[in-house]
N, C-alpha and C positions, 0 to 999 in steps of 0.2 A: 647060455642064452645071450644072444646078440642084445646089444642095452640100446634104447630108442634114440634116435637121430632127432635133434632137433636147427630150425631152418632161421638164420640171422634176417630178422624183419629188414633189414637197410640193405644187407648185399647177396643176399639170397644162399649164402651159403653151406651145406651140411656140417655137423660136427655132433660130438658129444654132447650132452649136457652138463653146458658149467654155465658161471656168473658173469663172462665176456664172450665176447665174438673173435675166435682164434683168427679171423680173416680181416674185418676191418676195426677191432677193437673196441664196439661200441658196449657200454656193460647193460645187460636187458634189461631190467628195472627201471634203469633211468630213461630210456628212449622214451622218444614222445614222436609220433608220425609227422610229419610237414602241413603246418598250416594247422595244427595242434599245439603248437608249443608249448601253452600254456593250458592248464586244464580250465575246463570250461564254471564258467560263474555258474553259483546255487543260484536256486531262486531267492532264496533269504539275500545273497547279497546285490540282487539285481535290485528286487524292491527296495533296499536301503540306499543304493545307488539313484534309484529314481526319486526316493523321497528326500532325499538330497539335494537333489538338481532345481526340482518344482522352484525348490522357495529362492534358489537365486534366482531364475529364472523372473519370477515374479519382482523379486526388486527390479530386475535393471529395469523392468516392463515400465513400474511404477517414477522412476529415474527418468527414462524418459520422457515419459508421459509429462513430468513433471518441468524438465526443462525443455520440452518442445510449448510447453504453457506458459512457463516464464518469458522464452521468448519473443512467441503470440504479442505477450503483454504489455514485452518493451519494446515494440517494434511501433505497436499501434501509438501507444504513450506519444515517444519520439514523432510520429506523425501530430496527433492530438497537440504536444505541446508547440510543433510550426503552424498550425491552424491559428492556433487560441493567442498565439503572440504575433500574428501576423499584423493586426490592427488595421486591416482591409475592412470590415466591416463589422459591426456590433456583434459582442460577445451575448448568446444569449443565455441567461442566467435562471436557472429554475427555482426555486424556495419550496420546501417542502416542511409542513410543519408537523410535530409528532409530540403528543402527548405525554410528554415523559414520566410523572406523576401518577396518569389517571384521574385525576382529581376532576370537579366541578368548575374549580376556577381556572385551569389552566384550558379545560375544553372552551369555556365559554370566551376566553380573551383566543384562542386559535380561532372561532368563529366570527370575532370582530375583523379578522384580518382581511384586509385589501393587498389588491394591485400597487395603491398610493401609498400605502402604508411604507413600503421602502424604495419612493422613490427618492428619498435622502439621500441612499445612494446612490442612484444614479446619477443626480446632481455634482453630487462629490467626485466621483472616479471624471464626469465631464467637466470641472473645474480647473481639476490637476491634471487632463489628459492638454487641455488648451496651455496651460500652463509649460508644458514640455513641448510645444506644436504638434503635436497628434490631431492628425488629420481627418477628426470625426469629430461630429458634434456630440454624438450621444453614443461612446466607446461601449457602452455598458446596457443591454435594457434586461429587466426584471421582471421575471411573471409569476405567482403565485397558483402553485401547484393544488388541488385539495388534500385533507390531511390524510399524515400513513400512520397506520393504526398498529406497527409494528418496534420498537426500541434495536435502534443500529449496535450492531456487537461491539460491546467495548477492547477496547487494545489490552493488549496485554503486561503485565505487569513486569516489567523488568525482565521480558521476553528477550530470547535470541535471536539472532538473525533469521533462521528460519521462522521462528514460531513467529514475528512480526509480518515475515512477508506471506506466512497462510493465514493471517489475520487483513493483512490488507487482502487478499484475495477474498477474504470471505466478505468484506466492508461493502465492497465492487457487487460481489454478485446478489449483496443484499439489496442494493439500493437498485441493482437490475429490478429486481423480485419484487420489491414492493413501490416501483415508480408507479403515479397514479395520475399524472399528467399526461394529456391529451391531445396534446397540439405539437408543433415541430418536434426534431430531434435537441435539446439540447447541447449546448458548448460547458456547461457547469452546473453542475448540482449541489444545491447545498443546502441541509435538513438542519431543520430549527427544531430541537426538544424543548422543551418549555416544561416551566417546574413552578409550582406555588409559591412566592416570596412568604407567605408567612410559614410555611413550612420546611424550606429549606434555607437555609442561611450563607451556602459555602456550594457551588456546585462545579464538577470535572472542567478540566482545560480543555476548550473547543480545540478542532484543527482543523487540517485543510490537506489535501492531499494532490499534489501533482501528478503522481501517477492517478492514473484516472477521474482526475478534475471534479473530484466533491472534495467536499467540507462537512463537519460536524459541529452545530455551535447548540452550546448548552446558555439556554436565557434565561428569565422572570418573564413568567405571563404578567407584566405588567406593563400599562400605557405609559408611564412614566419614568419607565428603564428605557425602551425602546429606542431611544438616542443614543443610551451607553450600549445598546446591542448594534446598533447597524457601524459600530464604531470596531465589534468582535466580527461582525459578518463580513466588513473590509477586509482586516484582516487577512480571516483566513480566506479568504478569496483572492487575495496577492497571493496567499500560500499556493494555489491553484497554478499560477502562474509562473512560479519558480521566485519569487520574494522569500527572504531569509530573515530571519526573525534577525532584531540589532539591539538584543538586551541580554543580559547576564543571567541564565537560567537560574542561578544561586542565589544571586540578589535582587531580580527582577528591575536592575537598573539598566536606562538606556543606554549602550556603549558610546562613546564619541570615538569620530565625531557622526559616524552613517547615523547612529540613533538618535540622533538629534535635529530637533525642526532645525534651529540656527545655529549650525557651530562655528559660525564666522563671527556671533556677536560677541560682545564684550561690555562688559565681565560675562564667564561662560553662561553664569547662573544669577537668578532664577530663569528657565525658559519659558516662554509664555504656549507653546505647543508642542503638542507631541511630532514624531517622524510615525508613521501607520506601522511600522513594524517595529520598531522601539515602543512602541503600545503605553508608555506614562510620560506625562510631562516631567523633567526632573526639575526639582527645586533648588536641592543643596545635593553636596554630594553621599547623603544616605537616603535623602527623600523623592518622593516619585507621589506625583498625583495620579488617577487615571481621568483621562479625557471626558467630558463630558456629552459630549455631541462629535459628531464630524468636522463642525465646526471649528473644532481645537486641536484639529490632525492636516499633514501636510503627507504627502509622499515624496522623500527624499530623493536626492540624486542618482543613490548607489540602487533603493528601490526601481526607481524608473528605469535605472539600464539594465536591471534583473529581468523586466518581463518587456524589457527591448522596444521601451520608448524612447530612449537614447542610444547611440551606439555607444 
């Protein structure tokens, strides 16, 4: 009996049956047709392949996302801060004051508040802007927001870089959220929490933020601080402006000489006032008053070519 011919899939030609192709050598088991080469994906490993893919995909998404907002945010800044230092015409200054307690006494001293109530500062930033020749009588005006009934998220603790800047991000969109002011747009915002003096003894370090031109200041609802507050609310409102603190975060001593009202006088010490961002008067070299009023503050050299009252 004649034994069956079989037909080489590649070059078509007859033969016996064996494990090669006597004509072009290819061995039949291993062949794979063209544009087959490889055998085709199960579905187990397509789906594993795709649920693979999702979640990078979904970072870079989120990456971007992320740095096309970051950049948004320092584009705008960079404009905000040639606006706010241009000193063409009054900076206008929002106050927002927020309950920080809940208490009785701190609502009722938020209800005493005026317009006048800090016009202290305004006097002060128009003293020392005459003082530098700034070309404005009144660098500064101040309007008194109604109260926000909200507590601004606090910073975070010995945060990373990241976690600081989705904290200032979330600071920004708070204060978006709960502005409760109703008249223009605008140049500074800055939230006054207020806390009971007999109930609290010790309260958080205000700040002030350049990118996006608020501040957070932590007070005493009391009439009788309120001199030592519009002296924190300077402050951090140079902070707005790009002024750099000129004190020893470890020691809380003014540095010499930028932190120093006079550091031309002689003998160095005692100094009779403070530099606004050296924030104490020093005495000797371990003691430091703090200011009393505005009164007993100056805005320094180095401060004033910070927010480009000087060149």
């Amino acid at each position: 009996m004649e034994s069956q011919k079989i037909v080489c899939p590649q070059c078509g030609g007859e033969q016996d049956p064996a494990p090669e192709c006597m004509r072009c050598g290819i061995i039949f088991s291993r062949y794979r047709p063209r544009g087959d080469t490889f055998p085709k994906a199960s579905a187990a490993s397509k789906q594993t392949h795709s649920s693979g893919t999702w979640p990078l995909t979904i970072r870079i998404l989120r990456i971007f996302i992320l740095s096309a907002l970051l950049f948004f945010v320092a584009l705008s800044t960079y404009l905000a801060r040639l606006r706010t230092t241009s000193w063409d015409k009054p900076l206008s200054v929002i106050v927002y004051p927020v309950n920080g307690d809940h208490s009785r006494v701190s609502a009722n001293y938020i209800a005493s508040l005026q317009d006048i109530t800090f016009k202290p500062l305004e006097d002060f930033f128009a003293a020392e802007a005459k003082h530098y020749d700034v070309n404005l009588n009144s660098p500064v005006s101040i309007k008194l927001a109604p109260e926000v009934h909200e507590i601004p998220p606090r910073p975070p603790q010995n945060g990373n870089v990241f976690s600081t800047v989705w904290w200032s991000l979330k600071l920004r969109y708070w204060a978006y959220a709960v502005d409760t002011y109703e008249g223009p747009l605008a140049d500074i915002r800055i939230f006054i929490v207020f806390f009971n003096p007999q109930r609290f003894e010790r309260l958080s370090d205000s700040l002030g933020l350049q990118k996006g031109l608020l501040g957070v200041v932590y007070a005493f609802a009391d009439s009788k601080l309120a001199a030592k507050d519009n002296v924190v609310i300077a402050h951090e409102l140079l902070h707005t402006l790009g002024a750099t603190d000129k004190y020893d975060p470890a020691t809380k001593q003014p540095i010499y000489p930028d932190g120093f009202a006079e550091p031309e006088q002689w003998p160095r010490l005692p100094q009779e006032m403070a530099e606004i961002m050296g924030s104490r008067i020093p005495i000797s070299e371990t003691t430091t008053v703090m200011p009393g009023s505005l009164d007993d503050v100056i805005i320094g050299e180095k401060t004033a070519r910070e927010i480009k009252w000087i060149e």
